[in-house]
C-alpha positions in Angstrom: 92.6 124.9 89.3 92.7 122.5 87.1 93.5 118.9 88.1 96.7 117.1 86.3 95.9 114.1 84.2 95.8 110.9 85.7 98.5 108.0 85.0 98.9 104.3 85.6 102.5 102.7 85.7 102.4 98.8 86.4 105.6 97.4 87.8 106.5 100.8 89.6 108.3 99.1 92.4 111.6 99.6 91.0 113.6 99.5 87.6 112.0 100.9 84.5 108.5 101.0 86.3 109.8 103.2 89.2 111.7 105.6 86.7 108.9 106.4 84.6 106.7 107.4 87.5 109.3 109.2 88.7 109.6 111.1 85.1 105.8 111.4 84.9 104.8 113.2 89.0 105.8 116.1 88.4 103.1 116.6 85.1 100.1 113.7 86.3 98.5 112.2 89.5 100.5 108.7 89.2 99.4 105.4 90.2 102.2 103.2 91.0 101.4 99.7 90.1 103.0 96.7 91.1 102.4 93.6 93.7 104.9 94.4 96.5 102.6 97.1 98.5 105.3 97.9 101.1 107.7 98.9 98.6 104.9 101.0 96.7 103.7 102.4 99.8 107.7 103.5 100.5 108.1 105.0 96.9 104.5 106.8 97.4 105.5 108.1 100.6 108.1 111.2 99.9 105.7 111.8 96.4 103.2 113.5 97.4 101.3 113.7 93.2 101.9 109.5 93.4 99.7 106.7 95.5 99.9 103.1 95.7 97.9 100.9 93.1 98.8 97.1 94.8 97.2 94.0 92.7 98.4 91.0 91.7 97.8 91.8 87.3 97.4 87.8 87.4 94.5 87.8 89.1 91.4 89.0 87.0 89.4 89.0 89.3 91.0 91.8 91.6 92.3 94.0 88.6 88.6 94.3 87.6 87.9 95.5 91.0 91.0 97.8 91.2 89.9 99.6 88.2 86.7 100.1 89.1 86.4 103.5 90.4 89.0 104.8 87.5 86.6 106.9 85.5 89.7 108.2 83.3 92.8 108.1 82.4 95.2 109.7 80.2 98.4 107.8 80.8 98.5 104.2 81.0 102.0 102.4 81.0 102.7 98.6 80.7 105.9 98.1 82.7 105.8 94.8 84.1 106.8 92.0 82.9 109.2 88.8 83.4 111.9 87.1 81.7 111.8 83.3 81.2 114.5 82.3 79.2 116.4 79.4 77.4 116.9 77.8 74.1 114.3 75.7 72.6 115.3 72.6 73.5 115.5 73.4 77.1 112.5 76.1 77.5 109.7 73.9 78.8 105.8 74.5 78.1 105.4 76.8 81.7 108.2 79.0 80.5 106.6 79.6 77.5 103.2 79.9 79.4 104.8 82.2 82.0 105.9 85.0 79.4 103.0 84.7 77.2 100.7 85.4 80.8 102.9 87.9 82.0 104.2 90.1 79.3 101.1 89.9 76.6 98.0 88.9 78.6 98.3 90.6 81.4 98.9 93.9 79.3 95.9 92.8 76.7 93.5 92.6 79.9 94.4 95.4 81.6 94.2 97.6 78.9 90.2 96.2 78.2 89.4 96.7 81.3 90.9 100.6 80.7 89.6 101.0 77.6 86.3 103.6 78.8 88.7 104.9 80.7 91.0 105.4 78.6 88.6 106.8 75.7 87.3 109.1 78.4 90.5 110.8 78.4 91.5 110.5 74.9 94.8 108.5 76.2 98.1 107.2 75.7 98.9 103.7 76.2 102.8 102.7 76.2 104.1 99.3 76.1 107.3 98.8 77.5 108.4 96.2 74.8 112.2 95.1 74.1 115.1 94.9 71.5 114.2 91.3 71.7 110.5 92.4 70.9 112.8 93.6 67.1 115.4 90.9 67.2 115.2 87.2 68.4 118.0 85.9 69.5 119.4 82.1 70.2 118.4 81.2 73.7 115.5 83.9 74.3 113.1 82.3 72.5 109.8 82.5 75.3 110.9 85.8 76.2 111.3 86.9 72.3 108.1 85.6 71.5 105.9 87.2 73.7 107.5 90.6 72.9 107.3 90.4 69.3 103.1 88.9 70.2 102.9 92.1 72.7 104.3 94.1 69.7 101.6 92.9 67.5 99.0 93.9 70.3 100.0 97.8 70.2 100.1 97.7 66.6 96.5 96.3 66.6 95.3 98.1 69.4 97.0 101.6 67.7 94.6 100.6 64.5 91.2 100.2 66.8 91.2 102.9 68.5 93.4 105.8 67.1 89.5 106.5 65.6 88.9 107.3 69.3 91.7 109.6 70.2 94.2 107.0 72.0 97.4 107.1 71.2 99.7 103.5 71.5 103.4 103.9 71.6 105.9 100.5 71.7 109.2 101.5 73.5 111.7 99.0 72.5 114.9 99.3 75.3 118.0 97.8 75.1 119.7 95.6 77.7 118.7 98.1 81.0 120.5 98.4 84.4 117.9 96.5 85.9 117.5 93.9 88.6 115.8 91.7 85.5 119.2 92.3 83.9 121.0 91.2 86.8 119.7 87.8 86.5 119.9 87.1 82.9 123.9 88.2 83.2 123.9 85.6 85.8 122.2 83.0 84.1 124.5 83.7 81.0 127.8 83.5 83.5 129.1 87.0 82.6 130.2 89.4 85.4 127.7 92.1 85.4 128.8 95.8 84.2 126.5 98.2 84.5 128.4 101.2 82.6 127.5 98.5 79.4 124.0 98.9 80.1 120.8 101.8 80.0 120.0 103.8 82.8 115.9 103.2 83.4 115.4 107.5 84.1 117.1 107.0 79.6 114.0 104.9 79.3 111.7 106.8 81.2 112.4 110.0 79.3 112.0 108.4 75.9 108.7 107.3 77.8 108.1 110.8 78.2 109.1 112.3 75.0 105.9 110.5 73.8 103.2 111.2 76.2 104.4 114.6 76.3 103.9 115.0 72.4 102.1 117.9 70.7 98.5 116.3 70.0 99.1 116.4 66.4 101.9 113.7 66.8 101.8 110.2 67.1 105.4 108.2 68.4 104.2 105.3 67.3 107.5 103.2 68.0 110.7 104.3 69.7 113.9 102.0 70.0 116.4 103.3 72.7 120.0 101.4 72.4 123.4 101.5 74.9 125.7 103.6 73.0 
């Protein structure tokens, strides 16, 4: 019997993270990344194709030894990320700091460390970018930034090693029913609507659609909007 390809979705906890595991089980062995390893152990439980994957991606030092013993892998998702917003004026240095760690080097040093891996398997890598990662907007400015800098990343890492068989694929959301979303209608003072916003399972299956891809097709970028 052959033995499904292996996949690695950071922030799997919940939100967009959690649906795209859920949309990947039933095709791959999923690792469900994330920090909380309660909640991963939880969501691993009644999936019996998913495990936990717990490590702090800030930490270096313990992502090097998480990865260790991953030989290959086909599917690697970049799902994590934070947030930090505010206009110039009041964004100080650590909210800039705290997006640019988070949402681009985090995924850059992960994905290094995956590389061999990743080659092994001929692999996809997705980036779970933005709209803001398209559009900057007044008052998003950190969090703009470092999506439009983790855009440039896939785009680069899509021209090293497409030579090698790996596929890179940006997924650019709209605003998502998320907890993340939750906060920023709060911090904007609006009353929070979730009929206004993406489901994450929307997300997850334009995640899909590109993994899933006939190998003679490349999604290179996919933009998913409300309606």
């Amino acid at each position: 019997m052959t033995e499904q390809p292996l996949a690695l979705v950071t922030g799997a906890s919940r939100g967009i993270g959690a649906a795209v595991a859920q949309a990947l089980e039933p095709t791959h062995q999923v690792l469900l990344g994330g920090r909380d390893a309660a909640a991963l152990a939880e969501r691993a439980a009644g999936s019996p194709g998913t495990r936990p994957w717990a490590v702090d991606l800030g930490d270096f030092d313990a992502v090097r030894a998480a990865v260790a013993g991953i030989d290959r892998l086909d599917v690697l998702v970049h799902s994590a990320g934070v947030a930090e917003l505010g206009t110039v004026e009041q964004a100080t240095a650590e909210d800039w700091r705290r997006n640019f760690e988070v949402n681009v080097v985090v995924v850059a040093e992960l994905t290094r460390l995956l590389l061999p891996a990743l080659r092994a398997a001929k692999g996809h890598v997705v980036v779970i970018n933005s709209g803001a990662g398209l559009n900057a907007r007044p008052g998003w400015g950190p969090y703009a930034a470092s999506k439009f800098a983790v855009r440039a990343f896939a785009d680069v890492l899509r021209a090293e090693e497409e030579p090698n068989g790996i596929r890179v694929t940006s997924v650019h959301p709209g605003r998502t029913d998320t907890d993340m979303q939750r906060t920023i209608v709060a911090g904007e003072g609006n009353e929070y609507d979730p009929d206004r916003y993406l489901r994450p399972d929307s997300v997850a299956k334009a995640v899909l659609a590109a993994v899933s891809a006939s190998p003679d097709a490349h999604l290179t970028e996919l933009v998913v909007r409300p309606r």
